[in-house]
Structures are given as C-alpha cells and as structure tokens.
MARDREN-117683 format. One line per field, with one value per residue (C-alpha): residue in one letter; chain; residue number from 1; y, x, z. Coordinates in Angstrom, 2 decimals, padded with zeros to 5 digits. Each point is the difference from the previous one (the first is absolute). Layout:
<recs>
rest <- a | ...
kette <- A | ...
nr <- NUM | ...
Y <- Y | ...
X <- X | ...
Z <- Z | ...
</recs>
This chain:
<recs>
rest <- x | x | x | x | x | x | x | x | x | x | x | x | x | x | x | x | x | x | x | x | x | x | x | x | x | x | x | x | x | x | x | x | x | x | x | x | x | x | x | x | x | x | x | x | x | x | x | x | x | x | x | x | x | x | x | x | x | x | x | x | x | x | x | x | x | x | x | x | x | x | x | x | x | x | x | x | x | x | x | x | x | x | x | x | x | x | x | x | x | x | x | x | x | x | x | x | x | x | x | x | x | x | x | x | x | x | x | x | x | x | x | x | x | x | x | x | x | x | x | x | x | x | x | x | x | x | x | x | x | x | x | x | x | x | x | x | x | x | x | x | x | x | x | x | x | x | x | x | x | x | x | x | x | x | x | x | x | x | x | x | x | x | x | x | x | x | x | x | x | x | x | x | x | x | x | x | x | x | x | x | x | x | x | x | x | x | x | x | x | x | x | x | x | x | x | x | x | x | x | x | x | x | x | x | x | x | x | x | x | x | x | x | x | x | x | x | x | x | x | x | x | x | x | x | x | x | x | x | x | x | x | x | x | x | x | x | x | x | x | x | x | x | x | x | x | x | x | x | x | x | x | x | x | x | x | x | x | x | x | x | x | x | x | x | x | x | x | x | x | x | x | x | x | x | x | x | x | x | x | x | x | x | x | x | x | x | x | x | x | x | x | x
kette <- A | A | A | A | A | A | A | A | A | A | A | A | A | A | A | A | A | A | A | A | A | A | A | A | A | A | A | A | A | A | A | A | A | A | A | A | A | A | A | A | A | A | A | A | A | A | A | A | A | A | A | A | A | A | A | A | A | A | A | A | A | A | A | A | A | A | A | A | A | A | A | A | A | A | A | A | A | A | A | A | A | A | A | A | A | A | A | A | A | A | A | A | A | A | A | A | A | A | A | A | A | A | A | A | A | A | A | A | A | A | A | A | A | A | A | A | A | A | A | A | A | A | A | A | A | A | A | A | A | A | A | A | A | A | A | A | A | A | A | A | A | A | A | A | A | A | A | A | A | A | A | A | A | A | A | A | A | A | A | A | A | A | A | A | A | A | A | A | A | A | A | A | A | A | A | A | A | A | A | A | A | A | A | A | A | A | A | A | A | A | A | A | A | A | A | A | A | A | A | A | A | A | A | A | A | A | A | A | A | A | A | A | A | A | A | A | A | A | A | A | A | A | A | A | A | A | A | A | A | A | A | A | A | A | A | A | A | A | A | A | A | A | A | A | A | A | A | A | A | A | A | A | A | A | A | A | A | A | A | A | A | A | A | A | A | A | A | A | A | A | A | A | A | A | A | A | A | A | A | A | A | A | A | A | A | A | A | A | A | A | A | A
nr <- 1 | 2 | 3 | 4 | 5 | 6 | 7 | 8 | 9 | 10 | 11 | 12 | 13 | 14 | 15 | 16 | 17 | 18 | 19 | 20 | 21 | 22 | 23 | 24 | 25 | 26 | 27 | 28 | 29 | 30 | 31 | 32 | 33 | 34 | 35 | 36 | 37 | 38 | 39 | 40 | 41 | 42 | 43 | 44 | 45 | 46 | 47 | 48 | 49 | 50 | 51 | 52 | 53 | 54 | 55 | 56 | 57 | 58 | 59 | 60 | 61 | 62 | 63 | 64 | 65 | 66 | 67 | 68 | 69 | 70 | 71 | 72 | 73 | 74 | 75 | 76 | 77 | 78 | 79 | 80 | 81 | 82 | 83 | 84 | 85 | 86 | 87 | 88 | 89 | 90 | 91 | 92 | 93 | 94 | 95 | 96 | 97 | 98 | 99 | 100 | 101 | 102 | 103 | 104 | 105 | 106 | 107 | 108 | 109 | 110 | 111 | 112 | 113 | 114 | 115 | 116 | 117 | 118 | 119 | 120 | 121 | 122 | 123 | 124 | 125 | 126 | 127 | 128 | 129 | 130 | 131 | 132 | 133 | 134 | 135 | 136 | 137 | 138 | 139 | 140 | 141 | 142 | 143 | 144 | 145 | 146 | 147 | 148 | 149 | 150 | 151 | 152 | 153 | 154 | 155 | 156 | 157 | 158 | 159 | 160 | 161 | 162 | 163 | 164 | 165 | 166 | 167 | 168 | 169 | 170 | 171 | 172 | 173 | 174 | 175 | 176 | 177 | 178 | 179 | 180 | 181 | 182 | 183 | 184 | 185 | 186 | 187 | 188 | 189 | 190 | 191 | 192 | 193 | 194 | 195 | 196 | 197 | 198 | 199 | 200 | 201 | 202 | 203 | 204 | 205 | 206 | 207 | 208 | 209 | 210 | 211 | 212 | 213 | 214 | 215 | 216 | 217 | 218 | 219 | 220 | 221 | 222 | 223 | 224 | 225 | 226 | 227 | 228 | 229 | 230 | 231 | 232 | 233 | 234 | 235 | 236 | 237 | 238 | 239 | 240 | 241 | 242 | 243 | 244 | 245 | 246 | 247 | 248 | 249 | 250 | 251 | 252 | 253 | 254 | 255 | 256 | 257 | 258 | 259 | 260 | 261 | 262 | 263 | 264 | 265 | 266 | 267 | 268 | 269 | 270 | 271 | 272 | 273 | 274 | 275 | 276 | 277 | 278 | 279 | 280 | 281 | 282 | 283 | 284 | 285 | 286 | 287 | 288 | 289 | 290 | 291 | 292
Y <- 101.66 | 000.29 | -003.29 | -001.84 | 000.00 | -003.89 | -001.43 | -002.64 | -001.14 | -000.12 | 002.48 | 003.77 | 002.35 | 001.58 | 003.42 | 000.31 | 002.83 | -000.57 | 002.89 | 002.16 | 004.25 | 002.35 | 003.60 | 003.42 | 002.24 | -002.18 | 000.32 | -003.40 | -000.79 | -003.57 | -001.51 | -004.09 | -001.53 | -003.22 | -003.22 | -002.14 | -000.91 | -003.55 | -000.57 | 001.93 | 001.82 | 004.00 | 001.63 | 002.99 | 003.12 | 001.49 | 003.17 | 004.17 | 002.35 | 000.47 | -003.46 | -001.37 | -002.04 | 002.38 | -000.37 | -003.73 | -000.05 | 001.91 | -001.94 | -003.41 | 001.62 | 000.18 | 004.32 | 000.95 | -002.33 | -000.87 | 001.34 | -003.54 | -003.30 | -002.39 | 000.25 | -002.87 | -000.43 | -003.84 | -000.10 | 002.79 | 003.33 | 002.46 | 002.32 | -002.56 | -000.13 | -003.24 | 000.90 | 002.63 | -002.55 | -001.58 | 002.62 | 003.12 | 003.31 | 002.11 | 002.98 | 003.41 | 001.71 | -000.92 | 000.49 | 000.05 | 002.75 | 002.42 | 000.51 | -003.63 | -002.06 | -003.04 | -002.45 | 001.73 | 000.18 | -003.33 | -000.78 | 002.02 | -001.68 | -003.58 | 000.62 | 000.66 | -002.87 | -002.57 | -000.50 | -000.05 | 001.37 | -002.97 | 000.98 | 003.76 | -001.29 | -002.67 | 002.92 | 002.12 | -002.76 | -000.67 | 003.48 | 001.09 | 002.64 | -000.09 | 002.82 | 001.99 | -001.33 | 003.07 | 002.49 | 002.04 | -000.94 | 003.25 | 000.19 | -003.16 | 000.15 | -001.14 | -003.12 | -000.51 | 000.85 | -002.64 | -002.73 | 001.02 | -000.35 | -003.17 | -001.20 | 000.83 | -002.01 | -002.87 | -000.40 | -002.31 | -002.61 | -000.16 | -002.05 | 003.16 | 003.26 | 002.96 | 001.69 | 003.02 | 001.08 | -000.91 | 000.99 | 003.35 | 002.65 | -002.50 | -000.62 | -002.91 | -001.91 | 000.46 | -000.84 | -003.25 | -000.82 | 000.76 | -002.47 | -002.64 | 000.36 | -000.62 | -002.61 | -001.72 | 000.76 | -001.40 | -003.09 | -000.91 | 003.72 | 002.37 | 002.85 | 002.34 | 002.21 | 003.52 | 001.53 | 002.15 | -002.13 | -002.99 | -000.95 | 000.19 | -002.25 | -002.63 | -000.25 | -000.15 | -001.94 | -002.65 | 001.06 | 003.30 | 002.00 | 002.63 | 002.95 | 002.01 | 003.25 | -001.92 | -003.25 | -003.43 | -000.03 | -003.08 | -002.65 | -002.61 | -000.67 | 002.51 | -001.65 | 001.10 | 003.44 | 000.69 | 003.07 | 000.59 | 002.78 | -000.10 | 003.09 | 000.83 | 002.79 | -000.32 | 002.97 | -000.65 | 001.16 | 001.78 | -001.40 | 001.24 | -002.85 | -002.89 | -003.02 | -001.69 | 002.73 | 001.76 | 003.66 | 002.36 | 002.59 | 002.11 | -001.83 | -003.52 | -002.57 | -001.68 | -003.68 | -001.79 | -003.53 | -002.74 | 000.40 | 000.46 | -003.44 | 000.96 | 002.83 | -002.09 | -000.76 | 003.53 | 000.87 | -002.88 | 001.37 | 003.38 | -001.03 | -002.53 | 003.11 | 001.88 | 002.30 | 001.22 | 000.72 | 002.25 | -000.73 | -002.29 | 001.51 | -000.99 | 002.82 | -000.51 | -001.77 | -004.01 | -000.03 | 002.27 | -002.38 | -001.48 | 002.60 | 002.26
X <- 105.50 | -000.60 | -001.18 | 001.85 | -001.99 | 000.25 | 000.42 | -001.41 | 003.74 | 001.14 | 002.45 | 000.05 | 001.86 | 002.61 | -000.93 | -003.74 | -001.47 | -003.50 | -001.30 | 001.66 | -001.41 | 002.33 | 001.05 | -000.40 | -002.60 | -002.76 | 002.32 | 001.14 | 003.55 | -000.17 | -003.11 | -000.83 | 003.75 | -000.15 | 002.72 | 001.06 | 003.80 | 000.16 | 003.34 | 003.00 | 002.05 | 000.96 | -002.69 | 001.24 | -002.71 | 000.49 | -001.91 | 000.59 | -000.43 | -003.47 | -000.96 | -000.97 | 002.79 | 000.11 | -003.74 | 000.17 | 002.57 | -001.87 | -003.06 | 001.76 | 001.54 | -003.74 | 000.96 | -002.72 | -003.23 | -000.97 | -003.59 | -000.55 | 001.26 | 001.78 | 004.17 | 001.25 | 003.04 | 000.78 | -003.92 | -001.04 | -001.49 | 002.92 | -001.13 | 000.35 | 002.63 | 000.62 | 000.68 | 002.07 | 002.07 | 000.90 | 001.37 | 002.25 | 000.30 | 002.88 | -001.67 | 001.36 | -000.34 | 002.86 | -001.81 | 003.15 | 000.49 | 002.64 | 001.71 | 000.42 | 002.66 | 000.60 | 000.03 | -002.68 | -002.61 | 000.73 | -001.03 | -002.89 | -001.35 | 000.98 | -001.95 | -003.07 | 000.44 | 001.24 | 003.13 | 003.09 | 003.36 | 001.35 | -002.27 | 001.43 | 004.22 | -001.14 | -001.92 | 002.76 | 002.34 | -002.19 | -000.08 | 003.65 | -001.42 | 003.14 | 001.64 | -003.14 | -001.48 | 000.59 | -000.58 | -003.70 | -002.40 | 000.03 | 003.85 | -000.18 | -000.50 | -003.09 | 001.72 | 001.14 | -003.32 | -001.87 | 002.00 | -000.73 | -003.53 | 000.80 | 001.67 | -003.38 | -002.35 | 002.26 | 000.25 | -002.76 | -000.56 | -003.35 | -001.73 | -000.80 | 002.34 | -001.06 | 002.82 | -000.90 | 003.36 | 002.82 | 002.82 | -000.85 | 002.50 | 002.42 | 003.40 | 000.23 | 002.14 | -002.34 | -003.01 | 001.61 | 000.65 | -003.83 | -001.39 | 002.36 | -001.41 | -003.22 | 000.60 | 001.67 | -003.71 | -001.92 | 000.51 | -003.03 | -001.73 | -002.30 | 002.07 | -002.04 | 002.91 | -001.20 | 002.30 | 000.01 | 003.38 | -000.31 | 003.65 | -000.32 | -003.33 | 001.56 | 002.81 | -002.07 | -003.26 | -001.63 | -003.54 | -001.19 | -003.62 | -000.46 | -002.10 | -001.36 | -002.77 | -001.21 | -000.46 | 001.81 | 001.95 | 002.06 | 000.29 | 002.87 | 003.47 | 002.39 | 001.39 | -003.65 | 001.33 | 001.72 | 001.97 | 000.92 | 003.13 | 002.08 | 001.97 | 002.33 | 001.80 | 003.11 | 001.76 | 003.07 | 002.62 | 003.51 | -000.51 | 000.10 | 000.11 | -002.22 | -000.26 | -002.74 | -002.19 | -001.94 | -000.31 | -000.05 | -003.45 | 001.12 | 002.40 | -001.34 | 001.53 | -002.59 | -000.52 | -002.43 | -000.56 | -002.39 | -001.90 | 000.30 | 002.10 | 002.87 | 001.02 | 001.66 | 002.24 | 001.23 | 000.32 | 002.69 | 001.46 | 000.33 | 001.55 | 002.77 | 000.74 | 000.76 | -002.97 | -001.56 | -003.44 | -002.35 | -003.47 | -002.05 | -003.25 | -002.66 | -000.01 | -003.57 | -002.87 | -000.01 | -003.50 | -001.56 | -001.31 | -001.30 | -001.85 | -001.19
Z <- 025.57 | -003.88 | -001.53 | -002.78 | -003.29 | -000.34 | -003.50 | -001.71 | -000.36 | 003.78 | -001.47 | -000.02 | -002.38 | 001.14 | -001.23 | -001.24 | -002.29 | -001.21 | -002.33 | 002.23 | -000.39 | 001.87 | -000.09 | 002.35 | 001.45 | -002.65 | -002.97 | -001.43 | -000.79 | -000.40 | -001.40 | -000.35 | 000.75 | 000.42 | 000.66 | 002.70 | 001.23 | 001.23 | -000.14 | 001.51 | -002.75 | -000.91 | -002.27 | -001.35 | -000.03 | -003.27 | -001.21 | -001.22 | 003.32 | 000.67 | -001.59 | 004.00 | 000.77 | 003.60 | 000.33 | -000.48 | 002.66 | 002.57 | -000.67 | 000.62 | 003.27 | 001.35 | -000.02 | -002.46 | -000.10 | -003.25 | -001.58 | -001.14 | -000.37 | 002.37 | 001.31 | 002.32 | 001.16 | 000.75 | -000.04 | 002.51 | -000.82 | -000.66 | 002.62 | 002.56 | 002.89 | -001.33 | -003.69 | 001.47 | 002.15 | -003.70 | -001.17 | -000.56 | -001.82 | -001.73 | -001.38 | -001.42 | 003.64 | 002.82 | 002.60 | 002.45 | 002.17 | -001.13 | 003.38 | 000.87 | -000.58 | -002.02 | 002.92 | 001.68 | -002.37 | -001.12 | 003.50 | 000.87 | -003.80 | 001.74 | 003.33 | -002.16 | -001.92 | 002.06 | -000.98 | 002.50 | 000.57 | -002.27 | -002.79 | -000.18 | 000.28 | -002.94 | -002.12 | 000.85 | -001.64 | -002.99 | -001.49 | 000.81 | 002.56 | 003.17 | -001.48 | 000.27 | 003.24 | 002.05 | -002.52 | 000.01 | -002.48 | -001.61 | -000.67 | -002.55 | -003.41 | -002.11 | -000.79 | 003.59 | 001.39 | -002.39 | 001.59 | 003.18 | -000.89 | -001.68 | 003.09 | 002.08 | -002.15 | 000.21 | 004.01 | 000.08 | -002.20 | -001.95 | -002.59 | -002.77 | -000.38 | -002.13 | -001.29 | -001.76 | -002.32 | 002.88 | -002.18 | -000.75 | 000.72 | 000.30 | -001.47 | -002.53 | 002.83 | 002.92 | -002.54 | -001.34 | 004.16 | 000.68 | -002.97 | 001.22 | 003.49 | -001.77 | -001.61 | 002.70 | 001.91 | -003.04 | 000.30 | 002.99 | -000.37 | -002.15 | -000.97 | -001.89 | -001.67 | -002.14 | -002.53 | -002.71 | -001.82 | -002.01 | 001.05 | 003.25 | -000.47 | -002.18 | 002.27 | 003.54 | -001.64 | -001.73 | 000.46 | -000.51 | -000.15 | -001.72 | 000.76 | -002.78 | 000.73 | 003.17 | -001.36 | -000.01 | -004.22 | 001.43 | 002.28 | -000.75 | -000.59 | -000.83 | -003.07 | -001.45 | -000.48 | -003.28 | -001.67 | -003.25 | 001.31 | 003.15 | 000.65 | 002.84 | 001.00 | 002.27 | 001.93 | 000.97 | 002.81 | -001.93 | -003.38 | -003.36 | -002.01 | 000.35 | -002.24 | -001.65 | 000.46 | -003.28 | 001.23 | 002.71 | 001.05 | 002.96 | 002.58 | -001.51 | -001.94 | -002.00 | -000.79 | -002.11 | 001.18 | -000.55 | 003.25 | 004.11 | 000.05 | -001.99 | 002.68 | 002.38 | -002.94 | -001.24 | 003.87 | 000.36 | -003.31 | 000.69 | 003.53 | -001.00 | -002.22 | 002.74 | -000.28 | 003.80 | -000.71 | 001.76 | -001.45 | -002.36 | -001.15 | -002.51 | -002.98 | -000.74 | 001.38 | -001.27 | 001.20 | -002.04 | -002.73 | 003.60 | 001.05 | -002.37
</recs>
C-alpha cells in the first residue's frame, strides 16, 4: 500500500499539483502547473487545442507520469491504486466495444469496477439510455455514444471526475441534460470539466483554470474572465424570419450580447416566439484577449 503524504494540516488537498512537468516521449507539454483543490466544486479547463488541457488530464489520471513535480489525488501519488480508486476519466476515446450492446457493455465496465446490476438500471435511467439498451455500440450516433460513455464513468461513485469536453458532438438538448447531470454531481465531488465555449463554462462553472502554451494563465473564479464582444449565432429548424437578431453569415442568425449570461435570455425569447432552434454557437473565440 502507497503511503499518504501527511500534512502539516491533518488535511490533504483534494487534487494536488506541485510544479508539475509533463508531456510525451521527453517532450514537455505542460511545464511548472501548480494549485491545489480543497474544496468540492466544477473547475472549468479552459485553453486553445494544443494548449495541454488533454495532457493535464492524463497526467492527473496517473496515465502519463510527470517529468517533475508532485500530483496527488486526495493526498496519494496519482499513479497509485489508491488515487485511482478516487477517481474517474471521460476522455476523447470510447473505449467500448463496437459489437456489444448497451446493457452489456455497461456491464462488463461494472464487473471491472465494482459496481452492480443496480448501478447499470440507475445509469441506464440517468442518461435516457432504455431506448438504446439493446442496440450495438457501433449503430449509435456520436452523441448517443458519448452518453453511453458518460453513463460508464458514472456507475461508481468517486471523489474526482475528469471530464474532458462531454458535450461534444452533441445536440444542444442532450448537452444542456449532460451539464445538469453535472451539476447535480457537483455538489460533494471534483469535476474537472474541459471546453473550448465560454457559455457552456459560465453556465456549468464558477471556477475555472486556464491553460495557456503548457502553463497555468489562471486559477480562480469564472467571473474573472471578461469580454468586451459576445456574439452568437443561432440556426434554426423551418424559419425564415427571426427576431431580435442583427444579421445572418451562412445558416446563422447572429446576436450581439453583453456576454455568456445573457443567452439563456434570447433562447427563452426566440422560443415563446415560436422559433425551434437547432444550434447555438459562439461566432468567434471570447477567449482570445485570454489567450493570446
């Protein structure tokens, strides 16, 4: 058994990076993070592709092994069984067996974790997965197949989740579903949550970290992060006319608000309007000024 690194304060962090070097095959990707999570909450991983937000993921997950530096996970070494009893890992890659079913991967995933019978009918539940229990892995869709694999991190409960981008490839419905999930989850857990959209991180977070070439641009709350233009575009289902908005490029309506908060708002608008929509997306990149 891996010894607890005992603190000074009888209390160790929940998550621990101490000048933490990281990368592949000798080539560093991360170099000197550093902060501490003591208290449960969602931190948002923000940074542009390449920036390490993956990396830092893996690295936590005890996968790679840092070059340098210290990672603990409730205050044991990251590579540890015992960090890796504390905690679990969405990443970009299913992992699931295209020929199995639903049910029965959800099984074979709950027989190496522990979990029981109960634990798949109750994941099944959670993501809205019965119509698709008997169906092969491979027939689903990208969006279906990302709630399977949200489903499988969920079967046993743990302290610390990585969730690298959940919602991608996902309809606006299913994503809004899989943040409220989240947040329900927050409330006693680390959820670790990367994304490329400032809406979906203001609406899912109040602390976020921000990863810029490798190294740690911000830790703290969300609010922190200002922009001086908000634009939205807005594709729609049978629609030519849509109020309130100030143009069109392509098949978007475009909006200029204030910021990330005042989208809930036009959304309501457009809908008591009768308007279905299909998709919100972010026209540019509020994170620029962030990250450049």
């Amino acid at each position: 058994m891996v010894e607890k690194y005992s603190y000074p304060s009888g209390s160790s962090p929940l998550v621990l990076l101490d000048s933490v070097s990281s990368g592949y095959f000798g080539r560093k990707i991360l170099e000197g993070i550093s902060f501490r999570i003591d208290e449960p909450a969602i931190y948002v991983v923000l940074g542009p592709n390449g920036a390490g937000k993956t990396t830092l993921f893996r690295t936590l997950a005890g996968i790679l092994k840092p070059y340098s530096g210290r990672v603990e996970i409730g205050g044991y070494p990251s590579e540890s069984q015992e960090a890796r009893s504390q905690l679990d890992y969405l990443t970009h890659i299913e992992g699931i067996p295209e020929g199995m079913n639903v049910t029965n991967a959800l099984q074979f995933y709950a027989n190496i974790a522990g979990a029981t019978e109960a634990d798949v009918t109750r994941v099944i539940d959670l993501l809205n997965l019965k119509d698709l229990r008997n169906k092969r892995f491979g027939q689903l869709s990208q969006g279906q197949k990302k709630r399977v694999s949200v489903a499988r991190i969920f079967l046993k409960e743990k302290q610390v989740y990585l969730l690298d981008e959940p919602t991608s490839n996902m309809d606006p419905k299913m994503a809004s579903e899989i943040r409220e999930l989240v947040l329900g989850l927050s409330k006693n857990k680390v959820i670790l949550y990367s994304s490329h959209n400032l809406f979906e991180a203001r609406e899912i977070g109040s602390k976020v970290i921000v990863i810029k070439q490798g190294k740690l641009a911000l830790f703290g709350n969300i609010s922190e992060i200002k922009t001086e233009k908000y634009t939205i575009g807005i594709r729609t289902l049978g629609t030519d006319d849509v109020p309130y908005s100030s143009g069109k490029e392509g098949d978007y309506y475009l909006f200029e608000l204030q910021g990330p908060e005042e989208v809930p708002d036009i959304i309501s608008k457009l809908s008591e309007k009768g308007i279905k929509i299909r998709e919100v997306k972010e026209m540019q990149n509020p994170l620029e000024e962030l990250f450049k």
